[in-house]
C-alpha positions in Angstrom: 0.0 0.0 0.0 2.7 2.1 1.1 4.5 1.7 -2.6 0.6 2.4 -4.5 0.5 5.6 -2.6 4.4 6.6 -4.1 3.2 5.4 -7.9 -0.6 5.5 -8.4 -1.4 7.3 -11.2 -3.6 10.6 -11.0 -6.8 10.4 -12.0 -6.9 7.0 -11.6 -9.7 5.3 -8.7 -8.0 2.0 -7.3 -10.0 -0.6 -5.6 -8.2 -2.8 -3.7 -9.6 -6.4 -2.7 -7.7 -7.3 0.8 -8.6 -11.5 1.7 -7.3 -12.1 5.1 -7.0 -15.1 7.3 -8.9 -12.7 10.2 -10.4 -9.6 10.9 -8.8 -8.8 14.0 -6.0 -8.0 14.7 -4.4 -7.4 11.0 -7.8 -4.9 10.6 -6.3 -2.8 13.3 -2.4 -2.8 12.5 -3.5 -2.1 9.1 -4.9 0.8 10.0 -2.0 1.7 12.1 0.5 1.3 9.6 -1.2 3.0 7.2 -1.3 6.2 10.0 2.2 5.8 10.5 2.9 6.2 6.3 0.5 9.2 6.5 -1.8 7.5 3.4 -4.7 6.7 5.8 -7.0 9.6 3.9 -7.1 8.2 0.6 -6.5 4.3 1.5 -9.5 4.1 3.8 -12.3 6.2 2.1 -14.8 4.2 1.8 -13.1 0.9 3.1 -15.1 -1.8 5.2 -14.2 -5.2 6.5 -16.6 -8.0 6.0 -16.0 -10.7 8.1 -17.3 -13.3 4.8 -17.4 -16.7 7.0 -20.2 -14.4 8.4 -22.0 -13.5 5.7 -22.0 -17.1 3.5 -24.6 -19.4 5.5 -23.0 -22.3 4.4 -21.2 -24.9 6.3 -20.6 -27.5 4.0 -17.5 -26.8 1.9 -18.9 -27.3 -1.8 -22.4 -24.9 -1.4 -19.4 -22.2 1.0 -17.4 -22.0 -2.2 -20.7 -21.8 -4.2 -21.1 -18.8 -2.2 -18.4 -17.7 -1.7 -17.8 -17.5 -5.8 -21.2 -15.2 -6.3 -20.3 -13.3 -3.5 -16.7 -12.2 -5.6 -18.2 -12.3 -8.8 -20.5 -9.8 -7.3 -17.9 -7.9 -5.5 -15.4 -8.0 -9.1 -18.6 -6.7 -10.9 -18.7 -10.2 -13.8 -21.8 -11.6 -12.8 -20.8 -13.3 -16.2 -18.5 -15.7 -15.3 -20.0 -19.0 -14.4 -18.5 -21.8 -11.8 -16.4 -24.4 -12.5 -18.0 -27.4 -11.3 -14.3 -28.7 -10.2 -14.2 -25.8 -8.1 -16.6 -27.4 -5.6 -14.1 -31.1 -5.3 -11.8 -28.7 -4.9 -13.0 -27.2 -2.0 -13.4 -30.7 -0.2 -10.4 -30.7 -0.3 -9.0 -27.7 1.6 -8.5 -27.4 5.4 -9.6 -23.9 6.2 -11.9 -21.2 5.1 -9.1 -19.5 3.7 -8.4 -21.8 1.4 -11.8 -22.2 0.1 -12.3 -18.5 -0.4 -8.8 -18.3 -2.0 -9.8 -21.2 -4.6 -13.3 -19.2 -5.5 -12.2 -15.9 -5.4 -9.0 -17.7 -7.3 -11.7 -19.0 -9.9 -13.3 -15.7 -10.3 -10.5 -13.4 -11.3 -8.8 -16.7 -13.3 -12.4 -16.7 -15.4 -12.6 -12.8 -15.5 -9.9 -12.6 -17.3 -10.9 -15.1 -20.1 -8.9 -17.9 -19.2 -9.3 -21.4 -18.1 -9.6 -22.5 -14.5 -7.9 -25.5 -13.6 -8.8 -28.1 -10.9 -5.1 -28.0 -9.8 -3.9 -24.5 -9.6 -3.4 -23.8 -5.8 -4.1 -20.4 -5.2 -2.5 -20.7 -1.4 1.1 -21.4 -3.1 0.6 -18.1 -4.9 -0.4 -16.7 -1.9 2.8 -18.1 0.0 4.4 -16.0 -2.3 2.8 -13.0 -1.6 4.1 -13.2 2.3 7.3 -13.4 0.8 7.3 -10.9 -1.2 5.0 -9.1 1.5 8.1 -10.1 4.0 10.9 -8.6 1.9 9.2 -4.9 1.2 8.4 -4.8 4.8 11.9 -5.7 5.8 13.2 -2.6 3.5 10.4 0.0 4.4 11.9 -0.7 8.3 15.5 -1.8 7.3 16.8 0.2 4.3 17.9 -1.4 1.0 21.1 -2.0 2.6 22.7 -4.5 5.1 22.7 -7.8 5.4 19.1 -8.8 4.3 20.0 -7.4 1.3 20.4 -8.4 -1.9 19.8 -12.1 -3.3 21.6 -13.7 -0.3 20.0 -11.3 2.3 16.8 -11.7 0.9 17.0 -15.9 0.9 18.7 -15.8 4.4 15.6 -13.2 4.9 13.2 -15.9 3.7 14.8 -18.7 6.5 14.3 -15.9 9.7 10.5 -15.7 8.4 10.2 -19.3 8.9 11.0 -19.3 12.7 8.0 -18.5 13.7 6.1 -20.8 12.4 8.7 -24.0 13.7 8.5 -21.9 17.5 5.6 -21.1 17.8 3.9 -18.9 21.1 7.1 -17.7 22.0 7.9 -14.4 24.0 9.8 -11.5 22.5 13.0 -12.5 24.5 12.8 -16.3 23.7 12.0 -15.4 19.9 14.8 -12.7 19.4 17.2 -15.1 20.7 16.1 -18.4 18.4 16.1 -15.8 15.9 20.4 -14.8 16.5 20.8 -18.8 17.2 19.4 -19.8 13.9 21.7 -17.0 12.4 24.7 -18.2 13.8 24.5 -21.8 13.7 22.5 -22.6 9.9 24.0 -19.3 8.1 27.6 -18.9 9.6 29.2 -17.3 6.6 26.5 -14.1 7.1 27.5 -10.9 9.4 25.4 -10.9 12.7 21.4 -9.3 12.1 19.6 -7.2 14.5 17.3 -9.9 15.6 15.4 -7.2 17.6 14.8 -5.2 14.5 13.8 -8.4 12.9 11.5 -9.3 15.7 9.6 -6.0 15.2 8.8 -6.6 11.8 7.7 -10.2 12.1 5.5 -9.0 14.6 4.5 -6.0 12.1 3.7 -8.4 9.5 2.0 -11.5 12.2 0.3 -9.7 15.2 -0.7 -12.1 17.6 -3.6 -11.5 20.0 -1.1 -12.4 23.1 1.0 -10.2 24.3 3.9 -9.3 22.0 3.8 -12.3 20.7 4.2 -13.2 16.9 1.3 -15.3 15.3 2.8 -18.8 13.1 2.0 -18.3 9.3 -1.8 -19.8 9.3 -3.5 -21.9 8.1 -1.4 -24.8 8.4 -0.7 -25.1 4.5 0.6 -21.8 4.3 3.5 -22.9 6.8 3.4 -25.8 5.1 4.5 -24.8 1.5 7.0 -22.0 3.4 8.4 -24.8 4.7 9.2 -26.3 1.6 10.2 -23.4 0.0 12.8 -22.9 2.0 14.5 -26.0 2.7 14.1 -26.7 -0.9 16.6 -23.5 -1.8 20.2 -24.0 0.3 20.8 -20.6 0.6 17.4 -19.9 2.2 17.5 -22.4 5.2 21.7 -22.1 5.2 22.9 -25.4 6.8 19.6 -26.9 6.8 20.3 -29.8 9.2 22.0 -27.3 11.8 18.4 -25.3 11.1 16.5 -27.8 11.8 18.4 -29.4 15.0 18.7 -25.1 16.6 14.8 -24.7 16.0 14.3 -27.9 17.6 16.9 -27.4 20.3 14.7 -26.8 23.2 17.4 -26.6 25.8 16.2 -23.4 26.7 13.2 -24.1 28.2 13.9 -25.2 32.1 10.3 -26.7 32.2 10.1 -30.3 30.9 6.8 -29.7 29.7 6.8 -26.7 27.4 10.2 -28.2 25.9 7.6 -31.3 24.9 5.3 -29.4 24.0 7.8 -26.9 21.3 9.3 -29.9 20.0 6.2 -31.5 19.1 4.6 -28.4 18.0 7.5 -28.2 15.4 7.5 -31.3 14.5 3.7 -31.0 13.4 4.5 -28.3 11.4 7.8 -30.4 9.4 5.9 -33.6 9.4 3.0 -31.7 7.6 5.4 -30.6 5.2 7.0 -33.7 4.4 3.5 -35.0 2.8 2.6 -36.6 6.3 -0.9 -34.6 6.0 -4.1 -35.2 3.6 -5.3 -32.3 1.8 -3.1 -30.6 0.1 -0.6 -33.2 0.3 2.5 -33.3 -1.4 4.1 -36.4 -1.7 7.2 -35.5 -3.8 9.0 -32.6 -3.0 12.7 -31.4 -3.4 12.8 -30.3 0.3 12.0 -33.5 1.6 15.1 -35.0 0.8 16.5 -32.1 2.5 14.3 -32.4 5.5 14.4 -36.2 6.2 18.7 -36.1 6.1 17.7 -32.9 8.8 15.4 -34.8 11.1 17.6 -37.8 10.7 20.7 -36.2 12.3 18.5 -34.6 14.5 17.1 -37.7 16.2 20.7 -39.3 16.1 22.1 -36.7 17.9 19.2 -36.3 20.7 16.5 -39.6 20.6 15.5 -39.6 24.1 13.4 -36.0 23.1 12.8 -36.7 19.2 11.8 -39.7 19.1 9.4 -39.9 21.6 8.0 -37.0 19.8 8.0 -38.0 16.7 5.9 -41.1 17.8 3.3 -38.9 19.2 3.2 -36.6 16.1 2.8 -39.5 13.8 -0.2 -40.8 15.9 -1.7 -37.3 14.9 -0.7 -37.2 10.9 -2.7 -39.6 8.5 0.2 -40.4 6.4 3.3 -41.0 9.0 5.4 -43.6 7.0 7.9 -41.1 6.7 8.5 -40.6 10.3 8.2 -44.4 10.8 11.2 -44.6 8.6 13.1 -42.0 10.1 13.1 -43.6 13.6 12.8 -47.4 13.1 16.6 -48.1 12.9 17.0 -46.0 15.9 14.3 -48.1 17.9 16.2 -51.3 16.3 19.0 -50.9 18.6 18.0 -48.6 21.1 18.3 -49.2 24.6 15.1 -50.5 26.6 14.4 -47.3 28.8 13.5 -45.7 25.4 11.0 -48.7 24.0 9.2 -47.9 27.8 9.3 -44.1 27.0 7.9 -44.7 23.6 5.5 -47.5 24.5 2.7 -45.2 25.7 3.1 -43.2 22.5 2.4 -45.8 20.3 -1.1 -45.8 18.8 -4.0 -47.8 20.1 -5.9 -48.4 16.6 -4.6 -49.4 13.2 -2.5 -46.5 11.4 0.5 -45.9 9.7 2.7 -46.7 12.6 1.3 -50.5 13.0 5.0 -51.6 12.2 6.9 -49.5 14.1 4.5 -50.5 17.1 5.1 -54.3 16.0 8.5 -53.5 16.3 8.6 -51.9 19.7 6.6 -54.5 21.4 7.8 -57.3 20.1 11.6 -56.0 21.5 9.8 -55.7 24.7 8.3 -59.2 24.7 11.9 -60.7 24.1 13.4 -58.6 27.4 14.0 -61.1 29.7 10.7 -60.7 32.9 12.5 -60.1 36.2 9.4 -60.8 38.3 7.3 -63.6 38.4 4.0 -62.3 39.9 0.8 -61.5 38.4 1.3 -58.0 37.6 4.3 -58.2 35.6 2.0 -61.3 33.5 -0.9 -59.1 33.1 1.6 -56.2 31.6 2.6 -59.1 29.2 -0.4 -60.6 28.4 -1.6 -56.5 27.2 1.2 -56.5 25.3 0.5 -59.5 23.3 -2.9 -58.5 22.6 -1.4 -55.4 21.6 1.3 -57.0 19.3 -0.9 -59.5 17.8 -3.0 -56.6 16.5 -0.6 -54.8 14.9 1.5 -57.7 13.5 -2.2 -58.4 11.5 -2.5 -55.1 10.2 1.3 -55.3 9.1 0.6 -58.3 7.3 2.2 -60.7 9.4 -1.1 -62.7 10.0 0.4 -66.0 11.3 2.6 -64.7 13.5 -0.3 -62.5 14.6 -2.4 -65.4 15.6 0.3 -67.2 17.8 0.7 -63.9 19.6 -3.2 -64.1 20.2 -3.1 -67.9 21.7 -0.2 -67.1 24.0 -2.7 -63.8 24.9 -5.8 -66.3 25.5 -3.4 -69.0 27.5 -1.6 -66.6 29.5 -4.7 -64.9 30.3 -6.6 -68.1 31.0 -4.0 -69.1 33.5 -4.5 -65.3 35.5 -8.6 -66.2 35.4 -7.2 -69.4 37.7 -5.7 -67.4 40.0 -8.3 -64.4 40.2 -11.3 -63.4 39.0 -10.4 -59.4 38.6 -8.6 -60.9 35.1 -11.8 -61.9 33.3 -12.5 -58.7 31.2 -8.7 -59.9 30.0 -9.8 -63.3 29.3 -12.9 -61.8 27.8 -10.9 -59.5 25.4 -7.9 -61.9 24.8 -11.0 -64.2 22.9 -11.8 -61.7 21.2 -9.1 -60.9 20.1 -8.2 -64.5 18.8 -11.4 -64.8 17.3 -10.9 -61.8 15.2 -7.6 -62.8 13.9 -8.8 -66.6 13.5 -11.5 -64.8 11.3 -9.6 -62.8 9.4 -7.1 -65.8 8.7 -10.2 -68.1 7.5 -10.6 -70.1 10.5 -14.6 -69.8 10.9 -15.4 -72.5 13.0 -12.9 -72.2 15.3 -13.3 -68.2 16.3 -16.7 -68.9 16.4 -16.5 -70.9 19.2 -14.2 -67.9 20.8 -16.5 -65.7 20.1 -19.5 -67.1 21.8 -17.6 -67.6 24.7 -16.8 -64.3 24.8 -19.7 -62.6 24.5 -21.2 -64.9 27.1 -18.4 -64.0 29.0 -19.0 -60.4 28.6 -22.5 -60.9 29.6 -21.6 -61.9 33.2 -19.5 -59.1 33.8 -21.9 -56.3 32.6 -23.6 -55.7 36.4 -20.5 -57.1 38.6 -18.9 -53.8 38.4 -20.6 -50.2 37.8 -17.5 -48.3 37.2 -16.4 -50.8 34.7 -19.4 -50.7 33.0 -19.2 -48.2 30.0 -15.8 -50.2 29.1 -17.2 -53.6 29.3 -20.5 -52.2 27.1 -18.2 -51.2 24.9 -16.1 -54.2 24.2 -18.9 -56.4 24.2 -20.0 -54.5 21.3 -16.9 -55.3 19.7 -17.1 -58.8 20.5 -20.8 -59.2 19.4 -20.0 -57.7 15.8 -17.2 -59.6 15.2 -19.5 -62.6 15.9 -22.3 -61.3 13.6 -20.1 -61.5 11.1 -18.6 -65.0 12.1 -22.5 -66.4 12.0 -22.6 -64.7 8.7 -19.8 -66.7 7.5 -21.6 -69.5 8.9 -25.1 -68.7 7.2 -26.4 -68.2 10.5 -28.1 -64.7 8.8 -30.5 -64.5 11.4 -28.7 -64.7 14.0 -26.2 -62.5 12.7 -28.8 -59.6 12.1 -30.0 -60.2 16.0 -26.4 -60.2 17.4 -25.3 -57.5 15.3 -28.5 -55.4 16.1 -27.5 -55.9 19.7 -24.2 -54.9 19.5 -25.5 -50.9 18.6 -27.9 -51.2 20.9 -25.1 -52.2 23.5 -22.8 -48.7 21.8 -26.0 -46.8 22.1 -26.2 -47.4 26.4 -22.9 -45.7 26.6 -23.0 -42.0 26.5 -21.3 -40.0 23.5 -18.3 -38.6 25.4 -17.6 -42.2 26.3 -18.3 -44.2 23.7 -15.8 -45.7 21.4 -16.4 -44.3 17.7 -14.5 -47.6 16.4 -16.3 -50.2 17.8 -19.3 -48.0 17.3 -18.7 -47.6 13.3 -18.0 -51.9 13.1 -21.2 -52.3 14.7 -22.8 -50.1 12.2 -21.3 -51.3 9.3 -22.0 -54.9 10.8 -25.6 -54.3 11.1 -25.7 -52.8 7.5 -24.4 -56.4 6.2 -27.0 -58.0 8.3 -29.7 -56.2 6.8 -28.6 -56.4 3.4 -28.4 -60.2 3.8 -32.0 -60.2 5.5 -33.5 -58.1 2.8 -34.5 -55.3 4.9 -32.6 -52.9 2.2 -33.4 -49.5 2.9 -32.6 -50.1 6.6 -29.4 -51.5 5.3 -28.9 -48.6 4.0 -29.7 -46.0 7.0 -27.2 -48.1 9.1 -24.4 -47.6 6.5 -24.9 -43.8 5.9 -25.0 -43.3 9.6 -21.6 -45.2 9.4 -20.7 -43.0 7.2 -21.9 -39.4 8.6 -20.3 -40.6 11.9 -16.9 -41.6 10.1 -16.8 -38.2 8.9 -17.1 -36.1 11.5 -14.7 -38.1 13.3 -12.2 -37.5 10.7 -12.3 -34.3 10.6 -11.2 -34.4 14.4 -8.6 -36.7 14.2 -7.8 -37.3 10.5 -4.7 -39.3 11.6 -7.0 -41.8 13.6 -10.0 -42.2 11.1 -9.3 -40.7 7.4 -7.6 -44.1 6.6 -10.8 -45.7 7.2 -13.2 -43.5 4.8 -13.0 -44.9 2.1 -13.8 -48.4 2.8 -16.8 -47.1 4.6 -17.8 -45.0 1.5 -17.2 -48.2 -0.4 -19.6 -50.7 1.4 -22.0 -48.2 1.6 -21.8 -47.6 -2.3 -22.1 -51.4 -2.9 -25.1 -50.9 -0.6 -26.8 -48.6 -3.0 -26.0 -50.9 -6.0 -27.7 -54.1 -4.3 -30.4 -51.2 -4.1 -30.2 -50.3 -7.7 -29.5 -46.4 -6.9 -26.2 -46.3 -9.4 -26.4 -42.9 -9.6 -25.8 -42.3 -6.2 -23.9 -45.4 -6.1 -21.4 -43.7 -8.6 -21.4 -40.7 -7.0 -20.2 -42.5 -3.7 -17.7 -45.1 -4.8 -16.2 -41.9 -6.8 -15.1 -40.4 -3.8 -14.2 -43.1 -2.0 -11.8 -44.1 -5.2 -10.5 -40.2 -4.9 -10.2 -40.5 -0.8 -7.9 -43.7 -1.3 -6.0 -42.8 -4.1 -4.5 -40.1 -1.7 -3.2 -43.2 1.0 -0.2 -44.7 0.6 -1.6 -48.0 -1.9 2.3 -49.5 -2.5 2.2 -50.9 1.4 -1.2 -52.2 1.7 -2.0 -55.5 -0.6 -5.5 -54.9 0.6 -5.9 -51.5 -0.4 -4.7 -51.9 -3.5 -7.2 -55.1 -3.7 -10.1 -52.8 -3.0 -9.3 -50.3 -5.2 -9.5 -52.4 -8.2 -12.3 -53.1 -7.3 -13.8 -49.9 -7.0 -12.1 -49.1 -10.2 -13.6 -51.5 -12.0 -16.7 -50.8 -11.0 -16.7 -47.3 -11.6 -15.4 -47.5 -15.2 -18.6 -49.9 -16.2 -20.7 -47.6 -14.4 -19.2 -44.6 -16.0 -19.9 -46.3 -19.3 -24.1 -47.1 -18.2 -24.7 -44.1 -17.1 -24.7 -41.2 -19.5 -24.6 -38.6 -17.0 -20.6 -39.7 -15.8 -19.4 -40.7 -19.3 -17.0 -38.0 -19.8 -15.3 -39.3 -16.5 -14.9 -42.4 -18.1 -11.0 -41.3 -19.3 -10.0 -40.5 -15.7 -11.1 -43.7 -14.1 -9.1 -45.6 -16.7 -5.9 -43.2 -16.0 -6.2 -43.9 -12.3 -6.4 -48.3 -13.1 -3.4 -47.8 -15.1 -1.5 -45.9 -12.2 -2.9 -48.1 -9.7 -1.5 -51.2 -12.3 1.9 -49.8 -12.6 2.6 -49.7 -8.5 1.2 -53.1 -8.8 3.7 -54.4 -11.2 
């Protein structure tokens, strides 16, 4: 603004379109800044803030963006233009509002101009490079055109200081200022001192936080996320990248155990997002990454008792943490035992991309030799198995997963001889077998498991009242996974009556309690039953519910559930087939072929199974169905990339 008020033309009205990630408090320094240059007159007649989140009623992302895209078209004056109807996939795809209003107001001045609108233009990269260049006039407004952030080397040093923030984040002036000289000196060592204060005041010109004088991270996430890359990607911009990475992750300086966790795993979030860990917007091949893993790599060599720790509970977070798992798996290898009991905890609970690495961990602590022979230090074991026999399934290790599981039920078996507190563990530990038996084929075996556990289960629902949200719970679990054992059987009715029971048995427990895994099998469970019973359209309720739950979820804890989607979108499209509904049948197995085609397809046999599937599917329906023939090309683009990882 300050450089429009040196050059505008005379005569000339300017209208200037400001779209900012929040009203207050850039509004407000705005203003200020613009009092401070003396071009407040001109550059605030007649301006107003509208706060558009506000005005657009919409929640769901496609009909915001629909919106949102009048709403510019309006504000632009080209009521012409019409939208893209990519523009609305697109906006599924994005994780803030920002990045659905930059995509539509992206569209609007794209189309305005007579060109084409693509699907895959990303209007927050160009807007990544508006900060930048946003950073650098700032930095000579305050600074001068001379000194060190000068010229092509100042300005890429310039472009690593800007990053800082965003790594270490909600830190005071005095911590900030002095990460700011420490990065300086340690990742650009060739480079005269800077006047870190000086560079403090502007970051905090440019990012006002609400706190303090604090300086707000680059937001939303994908904005930090493409800075990232940006900068690692170009040597001269992060210096000595893996002396960068290790000084913003040095957190040495904070005396408090605590708030040292909590900085390294805040900027850990923030690399692992970067390194194509996240979902939507994800980039799985990037220059920087090679850059950042040979970083994080020296990183956790020269400090694993902090990093990798960390870097467990960051990939429990992240739907896509292969990376991270193969950044700290030869470290865990080898590692001493105090840091498998440190990571342990970490580990997640559900199936995700860290299944292996948790294999690996438990197994190490299976094979340390027990020291005490009492029932404590069994039951630890036996929790561990059931644990390890779990994630040796989902790893693909299914025979080895099912030995783990009868040394689980004998061990377990033997502690329900000694006391009766253990038979919840006994209870679970057949579950448990009888899953895995399942999955390996074994019907009439786990069936028997599974009977006795749920009658187990059964007995211990009154004995104890605290326990019983917990034992509700898993003897949901336990009475879907023997639905689907009777359906296996051709038991159908008793299927549909066990696997009606089992939401019933989800539906005692209150929301903030209940378990949305088991809750989602039971659904999906009961959606099967149905299907096989004939009772369709209830069939189908169950499965959309399934659905409608999974999503929400999701969006809480992407790194927990997204995995899951689209299978869930997939039975529930097959659903709509067996109903004969192929139009929304298509219009759901489409998305669930776009949600898996982001997850990583090369490890999984099974995904890769079910997206073939889907595939195939898709491209006859795509050829019925007159309305989705022009699709046709991209289904058969996607079978031939899916063939290739095959091969």
């Amino acid at each position: 603004m300050a450089h429009i008020h040196r050059h505008r033309p005379d005569g000339i009205t300017l209208r200037v379109l400001l779209l900012a990630r929040s009203e207050e408090p850039l509004w407000h320094a705005l203003k200020e800044e613009f009092e401070t240059h003396y071009i407040e007159d001109w550059a605030l007649r007649g301006a107003s803030s509208q706060r558009l989140p506000n005005t657009l009623s919409a929640k769901d992302p496609g009909t915001l963006v629909t919106e949102a895209f009048g709403e510019f078209a309006r504000l632009l004056e080209c009521p012409w233009v019409f939208m893209p109807p990519s523009l609305a996939r697109r906006a599924g795809r994005q994780d803030s509002v920002l990045g659905m209003l930059a995509a539509a107001l992206d569209a609007v001045l794209t189309l305005r101009q007579g060109q084409e609108w693509k699907e895959s233009d990303d209007p927050l990269a160009r807007i990544c490079r508006h900060e930048i260049t946003g950073w650098y006039t700032l930095l000579e407004d305050r600074l001068g055109t001379g000194g060190v952030l000068a010229g092509r080397t100042g300005r890429l040093m310039a472009e690593g200081l800007l990053l800082v923030p965003t790594l270490a984040q909600r830190r005071d002036r005095g911590e900030l200022t002095a990460l700011l000289t420490s990065v300086r000196r340690t990742a650009f060592p060739g480079q005269p001192p800077v006047n870190a204060p000086a560079v403090h005041s502007c970051l905090r010109a440019l990012y006002p936080a609400t706190e303090g004088d604090h300086v707000a991270p680059l937001e939303p996430d994908r904005l930090g996320e493409i800075l990232v890359r940006r900068v690692l990607a170009e040597p001269e911009s992060s210096g000595d990248a893996v002396a960068y990475i290790g000084t913003v992750l040095d957190g040495s300086a904070f005396g408090n155990e605590q708030a040292r966790t909590t900085a390294v795993v805040e900027t850990l979030d923030v690399l692992a997002r970067a390194r194509g860990c996240t979902t939507v917007g994800r980039v799985a091949d990037h220059p920087a990454h090679t850059v950042l893993d040979r970083a994080l790599a020296q990183a956790v060599r020269d400090n694993p008792q902090v990093l990798v720790p960390a870097l467990v509970t960051v990939g429990a977070r992240v739907p896509h943490a292969e990376p991270l798992a193969d950044l700290i798996q030869p470290v865990l290898e080898t590692c001493e035992t105090d840091l498998l009991c440190r990571v342990e905890p970490r580990l997640p609970r559900y199936p995700s991309s860290l299944s292996a690495l948790s294999a690996l961990v438990l197994r190490r602590l299976l094979h340390v030799p027990d020291t005490g022979s009492d029932d404590t230090s069994r039951h630890v074991r036996l929790k561990r198995l059931r644990r390890y026999s779990l994630r040796l399934e989902e790893s693909g290790h299914r025979e080895d997963a099912v030995r783990a599981a009868d040394e689980a039920v004998l061990l377990s078996r033997d502690l329900v001889r000694r006391s009766a507190q253990y038979r919840s563990d006994y209870a679970a530990a057949l579950h448990n077998l009888s899953l895995l038996r399942h999955r390996s084929g074994q019907t009439e075996s786990a069936l028997g498991l599974s009977v006795e556990a749920v009658s187990l289960y059964r007995q211990l629902i009154g004995s104890n009242p605290e326990t019983r949200h917990r034992t509700l719970m898993d003897m949901a679990g336990a009475l879907s996974t023997l639905a689907l054992l009777r359906l296996g059987d051709t038991q159908v009715n008793g299927a549909a009556r066990d696997a009606a029971e089992g939401v019933m048995r989800c539906e005692q427990v209150p929301e903030g309690a209940r378990e949305d895994e088991v809750y989602l099998d039971c659904l999906e469970t009961l959606a099967e039953c149905r299907h096989r019973t004939g009772r369709t359209e209830e069939a189908l309720t169950s499965s959309m519910q399934a659905v409608e739950r999974l999503e929400d979820v999701a969006r809480l804890r992407p790194g927990r559930y997204l995995a899951r989607l689209p299978e869930t979108l997939q039975r529930h499209g097959f659903g709509l087939i067996r109903a004969g509904r192929f139009h929304e049948a298509y219009q759901v197995l489409s998305r669930a072929a776009t949600e898996r085609a982001a997850l990583p397809l090369r490890t999984s046999p099974r995904r890769r199974e079910q997206q073939a599937l889907v595939l195939q599917v898709l491209l006859q329906l795509s050829d019925e169905l007159d309305e989705f023939t022009h699709e046709h090309a991209s289904w058969v683009q996607m079978k031939t990339v899916l063939d290739g990882r095959t091969s």
